[in-house]
C-alpha positions as CSV (number, residue, x, y, z in Angstrom):
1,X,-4.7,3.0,-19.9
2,X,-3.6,1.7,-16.6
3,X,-5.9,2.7,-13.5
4,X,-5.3,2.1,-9.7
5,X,-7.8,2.2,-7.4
6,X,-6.8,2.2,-4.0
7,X,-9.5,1.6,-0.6
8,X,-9.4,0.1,2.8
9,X,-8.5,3.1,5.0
10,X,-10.6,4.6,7.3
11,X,-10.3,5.7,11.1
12,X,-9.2,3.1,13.8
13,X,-7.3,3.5,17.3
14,X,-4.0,2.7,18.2
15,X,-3.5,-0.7,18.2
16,X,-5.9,-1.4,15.5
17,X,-5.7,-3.3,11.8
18,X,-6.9,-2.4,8.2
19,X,-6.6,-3.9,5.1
20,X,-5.9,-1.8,2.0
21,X,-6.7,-3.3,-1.1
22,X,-5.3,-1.9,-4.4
23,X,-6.7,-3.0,-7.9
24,X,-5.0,-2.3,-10.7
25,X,-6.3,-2.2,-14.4
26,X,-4.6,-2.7,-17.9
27,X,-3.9,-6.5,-17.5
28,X,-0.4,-5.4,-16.6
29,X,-0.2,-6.1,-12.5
30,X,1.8,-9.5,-13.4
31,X,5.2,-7.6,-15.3
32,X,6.3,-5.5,-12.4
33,X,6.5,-5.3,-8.6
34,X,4.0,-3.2,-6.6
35,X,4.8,-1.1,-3.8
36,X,2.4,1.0,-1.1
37,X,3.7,4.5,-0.5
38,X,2.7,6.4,2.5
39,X,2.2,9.9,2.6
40,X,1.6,11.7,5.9
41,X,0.3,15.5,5.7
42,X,3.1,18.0,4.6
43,X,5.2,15.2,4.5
44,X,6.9,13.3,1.2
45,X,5.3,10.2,0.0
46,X,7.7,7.1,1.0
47,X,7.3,3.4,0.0
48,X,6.7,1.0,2.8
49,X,6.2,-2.1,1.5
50,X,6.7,-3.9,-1.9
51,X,5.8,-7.5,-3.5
52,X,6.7,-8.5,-6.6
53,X,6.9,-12.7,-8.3
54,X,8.4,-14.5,-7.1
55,X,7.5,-13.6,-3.6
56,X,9.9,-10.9,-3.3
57,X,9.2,-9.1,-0.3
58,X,10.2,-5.7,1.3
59,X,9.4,-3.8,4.2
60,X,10.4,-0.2,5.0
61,X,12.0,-0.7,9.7
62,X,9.2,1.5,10.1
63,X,6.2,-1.3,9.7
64,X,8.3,-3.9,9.4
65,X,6.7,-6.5,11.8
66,X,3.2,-5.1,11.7
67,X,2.4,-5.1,8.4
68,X,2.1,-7.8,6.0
69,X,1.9,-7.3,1.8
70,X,0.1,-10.3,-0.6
71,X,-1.3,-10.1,-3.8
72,X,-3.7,-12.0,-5.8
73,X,-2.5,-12.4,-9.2
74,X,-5.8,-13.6,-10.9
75,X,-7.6,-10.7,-9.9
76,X,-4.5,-8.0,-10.7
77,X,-5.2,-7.1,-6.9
78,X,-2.1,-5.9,-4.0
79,X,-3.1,-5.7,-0.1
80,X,-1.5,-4.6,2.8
81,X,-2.8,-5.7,6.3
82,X,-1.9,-3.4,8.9
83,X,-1.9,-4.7,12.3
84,X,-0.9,-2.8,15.4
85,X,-1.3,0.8,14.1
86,X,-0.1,3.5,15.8
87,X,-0.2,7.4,15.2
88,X,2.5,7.8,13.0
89,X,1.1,5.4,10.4
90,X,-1.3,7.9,9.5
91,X,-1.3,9.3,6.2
92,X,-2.5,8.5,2.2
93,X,-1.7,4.9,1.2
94,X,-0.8,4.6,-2.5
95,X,0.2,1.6,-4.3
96,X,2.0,1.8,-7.6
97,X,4.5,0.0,-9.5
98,X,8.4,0.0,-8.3
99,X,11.7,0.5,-10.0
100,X,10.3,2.4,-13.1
101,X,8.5,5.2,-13.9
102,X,5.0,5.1,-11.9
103,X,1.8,4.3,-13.8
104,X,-0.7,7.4,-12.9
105,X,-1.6,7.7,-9.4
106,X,-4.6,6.8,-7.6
107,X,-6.4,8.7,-5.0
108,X,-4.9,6.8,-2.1
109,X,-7.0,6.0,0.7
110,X,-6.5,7.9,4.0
111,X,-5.5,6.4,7.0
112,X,-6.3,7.9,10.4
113,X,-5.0,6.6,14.1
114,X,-6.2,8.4,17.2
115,X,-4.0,7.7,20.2
């Protein structure tokens, strides 16, 4: 059964970076493209960022210039480093896979930015 495991969030100030990582079991990560989703409180859960092979690469306007997606293959493994946070990229990060029917969510990992 495929699991994802999200973590990396926690509280930092405008201006400042995380890292999410995202693991996912199943020995599956390689077949599809990955995607992180943000979902702000009360608020729909939007993708912001995919990767998939060959380094196809998408970013949503909204974090497009501050954020940067890789993955690591050999350890089935997506990140997303977020520099230059600001308020309104606050919210639970999910990752999951794109263009078909999502695997069972994680947990997310919250992500808080005081002004």
């Amino acid at each position: 059964q495929v699991q994802i495991v999200e973590s990396g969030g926690g509280v930092v100030q405008s201006g400042g970076s995380l890292r999410l990582s995202c693991v996912v079991s199943g020995d599956i990560f390689g077949y599809y493209v990955w995607g992180w989703y943000r979902q702000p409180v009360g608020k729909q859960r939007d993708l912001v960022a995919r990767i998939g092979y060959p380094g196809i690469i998408w970013y949503s306007d909204a974090v497009k210039g501050r954020f940067t997606v890789s993955e690591d293959y050999r350890k089935s493994t997506a990140f997303l480093q977020m520099d230059n946070l600001q308020p309104e990229d606050a919210g639970v990060y999910y990752c999951n896979a794109v263009d078909r029917e999502p695997f069972p969510w994680g947990q997310g990992t919250q992500v808080t930015v005081s002004p």
